[in-house]
Structures are given as C-alpha cells and as structure tokens.
N, C-alpha and C positions, 0 to 999 in steps of 0.2 A: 553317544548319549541319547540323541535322538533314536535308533533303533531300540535301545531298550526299553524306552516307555511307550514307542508304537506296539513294540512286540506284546507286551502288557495290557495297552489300551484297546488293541484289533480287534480280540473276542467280545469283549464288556460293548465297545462301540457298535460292532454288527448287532448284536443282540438288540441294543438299544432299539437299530434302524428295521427291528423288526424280521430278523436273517434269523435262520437256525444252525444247531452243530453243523450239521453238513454242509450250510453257508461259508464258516470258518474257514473249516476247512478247503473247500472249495478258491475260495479266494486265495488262502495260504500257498496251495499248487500251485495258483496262476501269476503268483510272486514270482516263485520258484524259479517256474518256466521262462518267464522272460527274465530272470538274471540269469538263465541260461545258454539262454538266444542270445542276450549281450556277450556274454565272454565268449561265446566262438564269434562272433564276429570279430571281436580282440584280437583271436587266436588267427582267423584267418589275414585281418585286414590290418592290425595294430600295430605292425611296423611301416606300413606305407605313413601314419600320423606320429606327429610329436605324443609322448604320454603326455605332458601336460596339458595339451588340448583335450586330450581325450576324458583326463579328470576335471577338466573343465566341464563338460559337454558332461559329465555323469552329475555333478554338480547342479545345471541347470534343471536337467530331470528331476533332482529331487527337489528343488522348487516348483515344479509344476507340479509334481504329485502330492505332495504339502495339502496346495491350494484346491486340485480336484476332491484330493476323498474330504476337505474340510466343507465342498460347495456340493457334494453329489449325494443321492441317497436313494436309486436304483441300483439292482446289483450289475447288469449286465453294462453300464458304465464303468461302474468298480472294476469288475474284472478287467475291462481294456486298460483303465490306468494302472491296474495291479500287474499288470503282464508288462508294459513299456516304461513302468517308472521304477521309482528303487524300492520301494517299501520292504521292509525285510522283517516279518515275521518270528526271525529265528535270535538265537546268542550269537551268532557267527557271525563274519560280514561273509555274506555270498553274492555280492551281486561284482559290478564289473572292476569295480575299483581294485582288487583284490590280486588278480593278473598282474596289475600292469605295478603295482605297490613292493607286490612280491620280486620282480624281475628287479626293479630299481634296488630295493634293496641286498639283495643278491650280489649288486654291483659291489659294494660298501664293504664287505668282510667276506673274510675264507675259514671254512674251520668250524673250529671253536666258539670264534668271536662274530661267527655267521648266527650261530645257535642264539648266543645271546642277545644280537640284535633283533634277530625275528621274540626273544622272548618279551625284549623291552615292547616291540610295537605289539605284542601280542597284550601286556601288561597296559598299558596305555589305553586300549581299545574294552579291555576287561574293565580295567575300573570308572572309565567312560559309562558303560553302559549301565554295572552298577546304578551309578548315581540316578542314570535317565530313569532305570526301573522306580527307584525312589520317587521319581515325580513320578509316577503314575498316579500318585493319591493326588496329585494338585485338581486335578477338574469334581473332586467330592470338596475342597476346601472352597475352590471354584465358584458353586454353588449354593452352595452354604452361607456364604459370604457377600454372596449378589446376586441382583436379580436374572442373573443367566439361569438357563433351565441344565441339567444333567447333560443332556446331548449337545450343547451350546460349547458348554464346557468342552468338552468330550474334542469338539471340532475347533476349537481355541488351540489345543493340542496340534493338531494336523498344521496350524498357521504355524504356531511356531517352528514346527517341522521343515517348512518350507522357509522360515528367514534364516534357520541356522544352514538352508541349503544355498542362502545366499551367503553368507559367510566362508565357510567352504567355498566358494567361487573364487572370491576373494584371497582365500590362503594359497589355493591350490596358483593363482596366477602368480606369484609369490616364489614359485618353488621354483629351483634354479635347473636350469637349462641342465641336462644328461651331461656329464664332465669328459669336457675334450678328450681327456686320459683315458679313456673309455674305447678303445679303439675296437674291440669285440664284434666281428661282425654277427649282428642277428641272425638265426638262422632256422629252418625248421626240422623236426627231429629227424634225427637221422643215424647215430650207432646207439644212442641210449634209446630207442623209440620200441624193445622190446620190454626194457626193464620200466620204464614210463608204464607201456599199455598195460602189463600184468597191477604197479602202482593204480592205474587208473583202475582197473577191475573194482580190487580190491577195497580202494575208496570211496567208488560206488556203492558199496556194499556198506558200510560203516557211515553213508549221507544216509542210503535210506531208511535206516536202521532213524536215524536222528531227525530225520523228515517227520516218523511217525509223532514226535512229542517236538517239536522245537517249539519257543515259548509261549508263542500264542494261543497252542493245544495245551499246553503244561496249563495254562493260564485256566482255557475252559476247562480242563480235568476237576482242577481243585475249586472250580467255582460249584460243578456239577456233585460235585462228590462229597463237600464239606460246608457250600455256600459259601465261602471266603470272598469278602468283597475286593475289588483293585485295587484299593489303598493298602488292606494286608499283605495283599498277593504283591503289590510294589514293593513293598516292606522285606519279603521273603526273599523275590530277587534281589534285591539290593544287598541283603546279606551272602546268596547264593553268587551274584557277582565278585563281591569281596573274595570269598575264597575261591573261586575262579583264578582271580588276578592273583593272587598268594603263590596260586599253584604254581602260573605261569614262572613265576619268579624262582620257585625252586627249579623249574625243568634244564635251564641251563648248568649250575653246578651236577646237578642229578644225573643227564646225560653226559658229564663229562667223566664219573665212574660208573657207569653201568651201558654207556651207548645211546645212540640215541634209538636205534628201535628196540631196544629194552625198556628204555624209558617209556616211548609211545606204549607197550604194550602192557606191561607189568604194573600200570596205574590205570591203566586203560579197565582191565575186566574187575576189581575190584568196586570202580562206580558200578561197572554193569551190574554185579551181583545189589548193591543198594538200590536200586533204580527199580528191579524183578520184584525185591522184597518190599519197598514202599506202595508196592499195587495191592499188596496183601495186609496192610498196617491196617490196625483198627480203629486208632486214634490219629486227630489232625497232627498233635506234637510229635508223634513217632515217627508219621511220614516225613512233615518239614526237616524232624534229625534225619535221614536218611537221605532223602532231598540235597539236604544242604553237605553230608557226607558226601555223596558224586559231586556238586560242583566243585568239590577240595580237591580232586583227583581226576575227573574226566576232560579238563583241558589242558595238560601237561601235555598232553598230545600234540595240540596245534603249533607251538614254537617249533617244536623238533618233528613233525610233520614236513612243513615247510622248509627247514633247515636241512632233511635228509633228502627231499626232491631235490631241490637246489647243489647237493652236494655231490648224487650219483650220475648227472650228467654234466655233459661238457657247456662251459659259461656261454658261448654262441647259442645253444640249445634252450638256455634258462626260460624267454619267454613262453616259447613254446611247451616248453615243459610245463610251464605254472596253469598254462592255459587247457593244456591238455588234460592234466590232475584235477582241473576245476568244474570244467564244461560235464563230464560223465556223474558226479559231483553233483550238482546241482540239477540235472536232469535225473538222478537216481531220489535227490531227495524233493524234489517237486512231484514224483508222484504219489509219495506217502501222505501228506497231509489230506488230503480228500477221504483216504481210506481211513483216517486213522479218525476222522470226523463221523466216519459213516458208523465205525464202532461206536463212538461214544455216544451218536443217535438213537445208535439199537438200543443204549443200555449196557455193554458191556464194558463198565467203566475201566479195568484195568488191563486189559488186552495190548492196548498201544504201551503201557508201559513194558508191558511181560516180553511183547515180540520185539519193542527196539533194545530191551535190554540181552535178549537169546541171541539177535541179529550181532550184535557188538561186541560180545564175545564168541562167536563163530568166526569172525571179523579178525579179528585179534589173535586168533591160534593159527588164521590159515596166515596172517602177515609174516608171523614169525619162521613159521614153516617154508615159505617159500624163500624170506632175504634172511634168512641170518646169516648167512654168509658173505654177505654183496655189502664190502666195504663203501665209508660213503671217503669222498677226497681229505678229508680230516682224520684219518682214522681208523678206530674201532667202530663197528656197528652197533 
C-alpha cells in the first residue's frame, strides 16, 4: 500500500523540493540500483541468515527511509537514502523482500497450485497498492483542511511510510520459522543455471523496457502532458490497480488452459500495443481508456512469471534462481528511468512510452521463441 502512494507522490514531492524531470528520474535509477545491490547480496549471502531476519532487517530500512526523505531536502542526500533504503518507485515490489518471499513460497505448493499461490500473493500486493495510489490525494485534503502547507503534507506521507514499516517488523517477527519438513537442501545453480541465465537475459530485457515508465514517470508524464494533479493521477491508479489485481486473478485458471508461457506472453503484447498507442491519444479520456486497458492485461504475467521460474529448476536451486532472475532485473530497469527523465526534459513527451512499449513486445516474441518447448515440472508450457 505504502509503495503505491510513494510511487505517486515521488514526482509531485521532488517537483515541490524544487528538482527537475531529470531529478525524478535520476533518483528513480538510484532506487533501482540499490534494490539491486540488496538482492545479490541475498543471492550471494542469504542462506548463511534465517529469511526472517533478513525480512526483518528490510523492514527496518524502510523505517528509516520513511523518516529520511520526510526530514531531508537536498538531493544528493536523497540519493544515498534512495540507493540503501526501500523506496520503490515502480507497480512492482523490486526491492529485496521479493527473493527471499518468492523462495518461501516456492516451498508451499507444486504445480498448479504453485501458480495460484504466486497469483493470490500477486492479488494481495495488487490491490494493496491500489488502494495506497488512492491516498495519494490525501496530502491535497491534507492541506486544505489544516494549516499544514502542500510539502508538510507531502512529507506527512513519508512518516507514515516509515510507521507502516514498523509494522511490518512486527508481522514479519510473527512469521513462522521455515518447516522442519523442509529438508531441501539450498543450493546454488547448477543444471538449471543455463535455462535461468537465457531467463535472466530475457527479463532483463522486459525490466528495462518497464524501467522507462514505472509509476513515478507514468505519474510525471501525465502531469507534464495533461496537468493532471496527484489526487487524479491517485484516482487513475487506483482504478488501474484494481484491474491489475483482476488480472492477476484470472492468470491462474488462464494458464491452466493455454500454459503458463502462453499465458505470460499472449496478454503480455496486446497492453504493449495500448501503452505505444496512448502516447499518440489526443485526449486525456482516451489515454486513461488505454491506460487503464494495459493494466487489465500487463500483469498476468507476474504470478506465472514466477510460478514458471520456480517450476523449471530443481527446489534446491529455487533460491538462487529467484535471485538470479531478480538481480539482472532490477539492474536492467534502474538504468532506464534516468533516460527516460532525460526525454521528457527534452520535451519529447511520448518516447518513454513508444520504446517501453516496442522493447516488450520484442521481449515477448523472443520469450516464446526460445522456451516453447522447455516443460515447467507441472506440465504444459
């Protein structure tokens, strides 16, 4: 929840503190980057620690970073706590929590009913954020309502950021110990580690692509382009959330007649092609229907994403696997948001949408082309 009114609130707050587009974006990269850094240190060091601890300890961070961007207002502080804390920019969870969630999970079902539980935590996390976009309007009610000023407001937000990251501390200590039954031993990749790296390629390829707009850019696009204040643009995502979460919820029946990389790909290029054409829209209403068209369809991907990593290698392997699929991930889409700031500086408003939506289905054809063949352990592909 909290990710989706940060992701919302980023742009409009830098602006306030007197940043420019290429600020945004700049800061957005250096999100990126250090959720990047986090997850291979996961990948390399995350089975010497309990996961719990570890989602403890990402817990803490986001309490501190909460409390920094609500007290700081140079950028080149910003940037340090944007590189070592959690702040996430994007729809997605990218930062470290994500590895070690994915692996746990992993444990829990095989199959079928692997798919479905990555779709429920995928569902849960959807309409979570929903709702946070939704409060994006509360720091204009905020205002309105008391004598706090616009940016008072604006960093109101950021606190609460950091008590629902005390919260999350609290759950996470909560979470029950990895199940004796569990006897699996962890391991790093080792026969799946070809079909992983060609996986990792390629989803690097499909981060960056989504680096160029994740929501904080989506956010200043439409400010840039139509003047849309936060509180509408909260409004949009919140509905764009909603079908999000919808999706998620059809991807598991969905993939169980067509596959699951049928499924990823075959819902996948039809947002692209909406996404290419809302840069060309001439009115606000035609973009937001098109808009709102890809988020009905572009995250059906991520349950069965993760449900097909999970499936093509061996369960010793899973950590490493999630880890390894993440880290190139996250390092592909932290470099796009700089660039994709530096466009909409120049003026050239619809570029970042045009190239992440060409990147994602290039993305998409070469997926198919390479595994259609490559059974996951449930199955049909």
């Amino acid at each position: 929840m909290c990710d989706g009114f940060i992701a919302v609130l980023l742009p409009g707050y830098l602006l306030k503190l007197g940043f420019g587009q290429l600020d945004v974006g700049l800061v957005s990269t250096t999100t990126l980057f250090g959720s990047a850094f986090a997850t291979i240190l996961v990948g390399l060091s995350g089975n010497r620690f309990a996961p719990r601890g570890l989602l403890r300890l990402a817990a803490a961070l986001m309490m501190a970073t909460g409390l920094a961007f609500a007290g700081l207002s140079s950028l080149w502080p910003l940037l340090v706590v944007a590189f070592v804390g959690t702040l996430n920019p994007s729809s997605g969870d990218v930062s470290l929590f994500l590895p070690l969630e994915h692996a746990r999970l992993a444990e829990a079902a095989t199959g079928d009913a692997r798919t479905a539980l990555f779709a429920r935590y995928s569902l849960v996390g959807a309409l979570s954020a929903a709702l946070g976009a939704l409060a994006a309007g509360l720091p204009d009610s905020i205002a309105a309502h008391t004598a706090a000023s616009p940016l008072m407001a604006m960093r109101i937000m950021f606190i609460v950021y950091a008590i629902t990251g005390a919260a999350i501390w609290l759950l996470y200590a909560r979470l029950p110990a990895r199940p004796s039954s569990i006897d699996t031993p962890r391991v790093s990749l080792g026969a799946s580690r070809g079909i992983v790296t060609r996986l990792a390629m390629l989803f690097s390829v499909d981060a960056f692509a989504g680096g160029l707009l994740v929501n904080s850019l989506l956010t200043l696009w439409l400010i840039e382009r139509f003047g849309l204040s936060l509180g509408a643009a909260g409004q949009f995502f919140f509905w764009a959330g909603l079908l999000s979460a919808g999706s998620q919820l059809a991807a598991a029946p969905l993939s169980r007649r067509i596959g699951l990389l049928n499924t990823m790909v075959f819902t996948h290029i039809p947002s692209s092609v909406c996404l290419i054409a809302a840069a060309f829209s001439p009115s606000l209403t035609l973009t937001l229907l098109l808009l709102l068209a890809r988020s009905a369809l572009s995250q059906m991907d991520v349950p069965t994403r993760s449900a097909y990593v999970m499936s093509v290698v061996t369960p010793g392997e899973r950590p490493a696997a999630a880890s390894f699929t993440a880290v190139p991930r996250s390092l592909a889409a932290a470099l796009a948001p700089t660039l994709s700031g530096a466009l909409l500086s120049l003026g050239w408003l619809g570029a970042p949408l045009v190239a992440c939506g060409a990147l994602k289905i290039a993305y998409d054809l070469s997926l198919l082309a390479a595994f259609r063949h490559v059974k996951p352990d449930g199955g049909s592909s």
